[in-house]
C-alpha positions in Angstrom: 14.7 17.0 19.3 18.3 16.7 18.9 19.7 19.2 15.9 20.6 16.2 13.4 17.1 14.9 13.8 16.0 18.6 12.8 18.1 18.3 9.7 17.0 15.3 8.2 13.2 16.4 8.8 13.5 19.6 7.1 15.5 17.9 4.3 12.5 17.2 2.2 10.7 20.2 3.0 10.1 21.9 -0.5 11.1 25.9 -1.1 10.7 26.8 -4.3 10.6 30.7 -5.9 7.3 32.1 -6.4 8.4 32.6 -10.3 9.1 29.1 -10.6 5.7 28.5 -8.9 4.2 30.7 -11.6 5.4 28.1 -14.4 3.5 24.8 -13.3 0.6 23.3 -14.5 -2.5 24.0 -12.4 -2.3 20.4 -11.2 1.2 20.3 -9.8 -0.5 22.4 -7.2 -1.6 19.2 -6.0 1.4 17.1 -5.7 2.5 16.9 -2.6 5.5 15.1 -0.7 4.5 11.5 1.1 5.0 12.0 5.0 6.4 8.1 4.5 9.3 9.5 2.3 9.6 12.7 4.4 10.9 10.4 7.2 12.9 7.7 5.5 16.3 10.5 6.4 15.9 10.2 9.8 14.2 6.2 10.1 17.2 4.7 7.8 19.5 5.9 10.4 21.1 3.3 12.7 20.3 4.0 15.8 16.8 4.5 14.9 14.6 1.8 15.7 12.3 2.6 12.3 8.2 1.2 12.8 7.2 3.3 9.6 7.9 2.5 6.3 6.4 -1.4 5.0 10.0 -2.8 3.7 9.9 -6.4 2.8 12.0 -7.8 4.5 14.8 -9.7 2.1 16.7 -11.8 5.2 14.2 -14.7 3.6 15.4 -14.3 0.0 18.3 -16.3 -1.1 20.7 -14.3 -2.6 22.7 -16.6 -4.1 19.6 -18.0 -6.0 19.0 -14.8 -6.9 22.0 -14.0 -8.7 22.0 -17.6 -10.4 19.2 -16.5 -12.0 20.5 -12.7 -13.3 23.8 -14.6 -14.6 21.8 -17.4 -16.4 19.4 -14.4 -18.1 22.2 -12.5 -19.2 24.1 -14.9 -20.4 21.4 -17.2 -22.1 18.7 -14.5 -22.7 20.8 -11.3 -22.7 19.8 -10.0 -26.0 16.2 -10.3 -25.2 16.2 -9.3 -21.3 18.0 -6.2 -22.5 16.0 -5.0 -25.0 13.0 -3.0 -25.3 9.5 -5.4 -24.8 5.9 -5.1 -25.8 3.8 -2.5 -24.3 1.4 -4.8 -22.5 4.1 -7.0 -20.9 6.1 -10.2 -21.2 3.9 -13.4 -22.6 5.6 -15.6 -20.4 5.1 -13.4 -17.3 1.3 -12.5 -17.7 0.6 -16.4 -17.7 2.8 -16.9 -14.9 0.3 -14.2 -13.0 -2.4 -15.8 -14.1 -1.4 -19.3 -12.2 -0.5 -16.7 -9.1 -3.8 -15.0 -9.2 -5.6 -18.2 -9.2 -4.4 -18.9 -5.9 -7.3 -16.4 -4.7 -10.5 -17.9 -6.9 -9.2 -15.8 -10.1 -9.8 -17.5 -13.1 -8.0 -15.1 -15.8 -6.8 -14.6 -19.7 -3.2 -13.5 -19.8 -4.5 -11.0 -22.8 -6.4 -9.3 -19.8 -3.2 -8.7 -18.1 -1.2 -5.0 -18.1 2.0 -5.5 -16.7 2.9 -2.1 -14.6 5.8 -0.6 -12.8 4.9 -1.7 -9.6 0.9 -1.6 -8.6 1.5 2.3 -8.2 1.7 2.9 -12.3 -1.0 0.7 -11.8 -3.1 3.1 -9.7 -1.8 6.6 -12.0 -2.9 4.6 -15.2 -6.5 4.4 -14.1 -6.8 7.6 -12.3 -5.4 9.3 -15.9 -8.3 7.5 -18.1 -11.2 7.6 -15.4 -10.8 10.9 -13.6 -11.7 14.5 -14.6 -11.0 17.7 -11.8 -13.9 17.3 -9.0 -14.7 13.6 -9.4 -15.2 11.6 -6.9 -13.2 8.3 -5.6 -14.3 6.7 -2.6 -11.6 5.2 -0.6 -11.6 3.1 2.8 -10.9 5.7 5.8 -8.0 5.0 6.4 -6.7 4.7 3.1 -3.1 3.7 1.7 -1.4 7.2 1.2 0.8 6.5 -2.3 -3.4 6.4 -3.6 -3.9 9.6 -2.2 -1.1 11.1 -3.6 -2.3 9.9 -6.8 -6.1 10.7 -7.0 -4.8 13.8 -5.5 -2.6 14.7 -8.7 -5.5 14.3 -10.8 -7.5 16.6 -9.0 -10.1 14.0 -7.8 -12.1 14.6 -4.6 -11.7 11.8 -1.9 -14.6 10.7 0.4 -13.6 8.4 3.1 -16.0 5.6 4.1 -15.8 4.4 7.3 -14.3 1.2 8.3 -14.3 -1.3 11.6 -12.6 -4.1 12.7 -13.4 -6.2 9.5 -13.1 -3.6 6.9 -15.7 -1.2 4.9 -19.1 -1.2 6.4 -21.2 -1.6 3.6 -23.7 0.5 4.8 -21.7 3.3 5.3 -20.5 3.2 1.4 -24.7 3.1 0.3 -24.8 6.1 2.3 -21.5 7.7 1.7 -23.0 6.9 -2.2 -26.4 8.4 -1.7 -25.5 11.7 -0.3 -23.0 12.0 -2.8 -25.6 11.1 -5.6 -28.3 13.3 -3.7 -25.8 16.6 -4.3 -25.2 15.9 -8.1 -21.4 14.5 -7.6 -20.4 11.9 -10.1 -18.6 8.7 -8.4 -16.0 7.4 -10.9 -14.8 4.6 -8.5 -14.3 2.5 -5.1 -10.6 1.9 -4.0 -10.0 -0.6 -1.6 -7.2 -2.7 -0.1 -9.5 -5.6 1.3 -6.4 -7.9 2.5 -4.2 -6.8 5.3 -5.2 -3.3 5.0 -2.7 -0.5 4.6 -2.1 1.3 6.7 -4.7 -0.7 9.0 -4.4 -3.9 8.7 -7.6 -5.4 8.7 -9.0 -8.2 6.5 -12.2 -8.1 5.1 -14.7 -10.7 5.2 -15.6 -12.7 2.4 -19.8 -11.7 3.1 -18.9 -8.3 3.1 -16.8 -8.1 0.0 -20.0 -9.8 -1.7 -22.2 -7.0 -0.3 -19.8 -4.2 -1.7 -19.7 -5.9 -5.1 -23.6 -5.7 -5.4 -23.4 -2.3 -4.1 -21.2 -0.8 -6.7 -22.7 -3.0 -9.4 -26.0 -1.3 -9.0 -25.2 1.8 -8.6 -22.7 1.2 -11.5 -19.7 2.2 -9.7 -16.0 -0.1 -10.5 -14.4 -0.9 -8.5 -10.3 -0.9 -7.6 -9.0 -4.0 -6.1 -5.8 -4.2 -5.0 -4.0 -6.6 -3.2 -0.4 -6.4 -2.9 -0.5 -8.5 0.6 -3.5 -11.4 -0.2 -1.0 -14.4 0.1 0.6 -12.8 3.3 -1.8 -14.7 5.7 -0.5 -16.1 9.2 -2.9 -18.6 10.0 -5.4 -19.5 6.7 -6.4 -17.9 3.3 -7.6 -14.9 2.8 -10.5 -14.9 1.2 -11.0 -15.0 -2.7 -10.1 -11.9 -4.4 -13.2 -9.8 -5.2 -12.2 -10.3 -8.8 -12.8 -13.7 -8.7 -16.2 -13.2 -8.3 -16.9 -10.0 -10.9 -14.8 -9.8 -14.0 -16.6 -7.2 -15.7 -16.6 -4.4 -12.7 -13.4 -4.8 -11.0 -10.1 -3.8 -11.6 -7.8 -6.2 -10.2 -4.4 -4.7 -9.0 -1.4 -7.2 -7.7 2.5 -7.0 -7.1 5.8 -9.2 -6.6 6.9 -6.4 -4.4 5.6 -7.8 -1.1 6.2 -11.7 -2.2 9.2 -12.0 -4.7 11.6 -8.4 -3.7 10.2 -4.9 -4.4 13.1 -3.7 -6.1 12.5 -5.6 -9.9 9.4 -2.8 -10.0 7.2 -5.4 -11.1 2.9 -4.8 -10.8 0.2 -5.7 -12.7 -3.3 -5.3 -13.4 -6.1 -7.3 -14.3 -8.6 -5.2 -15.9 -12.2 -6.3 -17.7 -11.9 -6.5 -21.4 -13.8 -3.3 -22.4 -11.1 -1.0 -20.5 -7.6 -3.1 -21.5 -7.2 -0.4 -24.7 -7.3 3.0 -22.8 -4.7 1.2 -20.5 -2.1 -0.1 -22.9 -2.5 3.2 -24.5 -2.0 4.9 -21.3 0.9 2.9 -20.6 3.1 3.1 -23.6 2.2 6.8 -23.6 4.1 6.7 -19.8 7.0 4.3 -20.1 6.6 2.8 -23.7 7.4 -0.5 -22.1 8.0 -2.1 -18.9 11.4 -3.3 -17.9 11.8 -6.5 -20.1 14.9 -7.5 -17.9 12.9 -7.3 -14.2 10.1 -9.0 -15.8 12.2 -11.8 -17.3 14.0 -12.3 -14.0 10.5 -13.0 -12.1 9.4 -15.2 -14.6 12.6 -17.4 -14.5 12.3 -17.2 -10.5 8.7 -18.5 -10.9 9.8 -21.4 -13.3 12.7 -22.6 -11.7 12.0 -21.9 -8.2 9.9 -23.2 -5.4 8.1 -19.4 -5.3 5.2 -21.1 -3.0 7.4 -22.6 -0.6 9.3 -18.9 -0.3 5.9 -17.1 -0.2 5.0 -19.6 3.0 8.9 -18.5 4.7 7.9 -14.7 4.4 4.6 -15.4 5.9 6.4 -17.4 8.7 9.4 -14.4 9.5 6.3 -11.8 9.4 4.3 -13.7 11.9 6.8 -13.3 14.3 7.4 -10.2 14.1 3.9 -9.3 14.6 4.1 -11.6 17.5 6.7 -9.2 18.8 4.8 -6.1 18.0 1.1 -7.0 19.4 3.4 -8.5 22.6 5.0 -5.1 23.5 2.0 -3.1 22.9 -0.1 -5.4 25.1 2.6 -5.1 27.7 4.2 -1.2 27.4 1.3 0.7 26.1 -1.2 3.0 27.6 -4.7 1.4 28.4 -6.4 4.6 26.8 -4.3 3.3 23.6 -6.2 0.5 21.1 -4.9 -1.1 18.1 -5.8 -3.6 15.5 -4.8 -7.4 15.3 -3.4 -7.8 11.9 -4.1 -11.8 10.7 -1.3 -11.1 8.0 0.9 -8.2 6.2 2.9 -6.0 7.8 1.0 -3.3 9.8 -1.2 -2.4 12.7 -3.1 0.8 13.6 -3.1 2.7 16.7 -5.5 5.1 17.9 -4.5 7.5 20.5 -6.9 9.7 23.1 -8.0 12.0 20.8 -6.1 15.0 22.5 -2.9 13.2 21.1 -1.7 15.0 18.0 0.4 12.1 16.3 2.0 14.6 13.7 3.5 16.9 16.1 4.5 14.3 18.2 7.5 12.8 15.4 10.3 15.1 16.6 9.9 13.1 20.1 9.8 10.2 18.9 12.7 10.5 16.7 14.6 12.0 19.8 13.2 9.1 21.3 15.3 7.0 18.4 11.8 5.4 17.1 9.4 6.3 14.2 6.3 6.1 13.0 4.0 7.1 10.5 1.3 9.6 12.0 -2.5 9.1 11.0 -3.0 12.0 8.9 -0.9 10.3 6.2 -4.0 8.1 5.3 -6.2 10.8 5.1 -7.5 13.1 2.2 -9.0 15.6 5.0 -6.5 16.0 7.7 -8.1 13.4 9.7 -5.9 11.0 11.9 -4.6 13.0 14.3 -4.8 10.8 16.5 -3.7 7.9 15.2 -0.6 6.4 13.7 0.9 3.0 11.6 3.1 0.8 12.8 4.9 -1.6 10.7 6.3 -4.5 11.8 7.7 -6.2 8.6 11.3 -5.1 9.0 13.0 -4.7 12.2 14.1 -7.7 14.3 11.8 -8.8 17.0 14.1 -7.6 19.3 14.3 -3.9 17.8 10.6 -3.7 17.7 10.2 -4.6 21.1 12.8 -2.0 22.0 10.9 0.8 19.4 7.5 0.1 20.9 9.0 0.5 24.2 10.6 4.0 23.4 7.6 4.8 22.1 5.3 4.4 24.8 7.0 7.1 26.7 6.6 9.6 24.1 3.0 8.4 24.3 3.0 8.4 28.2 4.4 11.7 28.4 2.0 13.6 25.8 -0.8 12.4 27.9 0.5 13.2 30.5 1.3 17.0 29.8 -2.4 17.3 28.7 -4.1 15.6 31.6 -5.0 12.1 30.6 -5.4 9.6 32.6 -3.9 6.4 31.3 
């Protein structure tokens, strides 16, 4: 790897004086740096073609339209917009959501809504109420890595459950479940993506989301929906939300980040009534109150704007991307290689020969002018080696096509230098 690719690398590797160490909190032990943001350095340069991080992509937002509606706020609504809000979130935008969640079977109270900073407060906000050091969250293997971080940071301990083409096996999470109740652990919760997985990609079925649900309800177990891609599909609907068919044990996470622009910092969550105290509480305790300006803005965008319509033209520019992206792998990539077939967001999953360490091979594919984000990333236990996320959702066709061809011959080559046939 060329020396300016070295640079921006070790850039976001920490060093910090052993006194200074001394000082933390006993959790800070556990925050560590996203290998997603370790990379953005070197992937936001030009001549990089960048496959890792999941970017909206805003060539589909009007901007014009967009700044009609931050003049009109300021200049009709200014004194409101800029000023502090309540706690729990704008009126307005939490029946807004509602209408948006129904879209996926929900049927919702705004008073049940938390608006968050992004789904990601979201996710901290429920770690901080349900999890004590050495509890255990079950997570979908792979899992999306800003959750990690999190559950990490609270000192939880992660247990993967396997997943196949068409999500978590249910049987794997009643015995993932029983050997965990069979050593004495206590399960506070099941987190899982089950639209358009991140990092994998896969959707899950509408039978087996009705299985989980039973599962967790008997064993008394929330669960964690959340579902920043659900009204990203290609070709039909996703299934109803698992919320829409338990209020009372599933916490319902959503975004605009993926389907308005990521940037306003706008999440929520849907929570049952019994739990929507501890949260507020939680929340204020954190930010006091979310941005009343970047809620405001949404809400005006979903009044006055034809958000369905725009929803459908992201869903359209995706699609052909992944086109592009399922095309060149089908067409550059080793046969020893497999990947998934996304039916909507913005990644697929690629698993290697098993020899292939994806990790160590990022300085070669940044020399290679491509990136990627290597399996372990999804992982609590250092799993993944072999694998690795593509994404798809912001690069031209054209540049992906070019990236996935660069990157085969980092691929080629590895197997090559240990033996493997192709």
């Amino acid at each position: 790897m060329n020396s300016s690719s070295s640079d921006g690398l070790e850039r976001y590797q920490t060093h910090e004086p052993e006194n200074l160490q001394e000082r933390y909190a006993h959790r800070a032990a556990h925050m560590k740096p996203s290998e997603i943001r370790s990379l953005f350095a070197v992937a936001s340069r030009p001549e990089i073609v960048s496959l890792a991080g999941g970017m909206p992509n805003l060539s589909a937002i009007p901007m014009d339209m967009m700044a009609g509606i931050v003049e009109k706020l300021i200049r009709e609504h200014g004194q409101e917009a800029l000023q502090y809000g309540s706690g729990q979130g704008h009126p307005q935008l939490r029946e807004q959501i509602c209408d948006v969640m129904a879209l996926e079977g929900i049927k919702a109270n705004p008073d049940d809504v938390l608006i968050t900073t992004g789904s990601q407060q979201a996710l901290d906000l429920i770690s901080r109420i349900f999890i004590d050091p050495g509890d255990v969250v079950l997570v979908e293997a792979p899992s999306y890595v800003g959750a990690l971080g999190t559950f990490a940071q609270y000192e939880a301990s992660v247990v993967h459950v396997e997943m196949d083409q068409n999500g978590l096996i249910p049987e794997a999470l009643r015995q993932a479940i029983k050997t965990l109740r069979y050593q004495g652990r206590r399960i506070k919760f099941l987190y899982l993506i089950p639209n358009y997985q991140n990092p994998a990609g896969v959707l899950l079925p509408a039978d087996r989301r009705s299985e989980i649900l039973d599962i967790c309800r008997a064993e008394k177990i929330f669960i964690v929906e959340d579902n920043p891609y659900g009204l990203l599909g290609f070709d039909r609907p996703s299934p109803n939300a698992m919320r829409a068919e338990d209020s009372e044990n599933v916490i319902y996470l959503g975004s605009f980040s993926k389907t308005i622009v990521p940037g306003f910092r706008i999440g929520w969550a849907l929570v049952p009534q019994s739990l929507k105290e501890k949260l507020v509480i939680a929340s204020e305790s954190s930010i006091l109150c979310p941005s009343n300006f970047s809620q405001m803005a949404i809400a005006s965008y979903l009044a006055n704007q034809p958000w369905r319509e725009q929803i459908a033209s992201f869903c359209a520019l995706y699609k052909v991307r992944r086109d592009a992206m399922l095309s060149a792998l089908d067409a550059y990539f080793p046969k020893a290689a497999t990947w998934t077939k996304p039916a909507g967001g913005f990644y697929v999953w690629v698993t290697l020969p098993p020899e292939i360490d994806t990790k160590a091979m990022v300085p070669r594919a940044i020399a290679a002018k491509v990136a990627y984000v290597p399996g372990t990333a999804f992982f609590a236990d250092g799993f993944g080696s072999w694998s690795l996320r593509l994404s798809y959702c912001y690069p031209t066709p054209e540049r992906i096509t070019q990236g996935v061809m660069a990157l085969s011959k980092v691929v080629e080559q590895e197997m090559l230098n240990r033996g493997i046939t192709n």
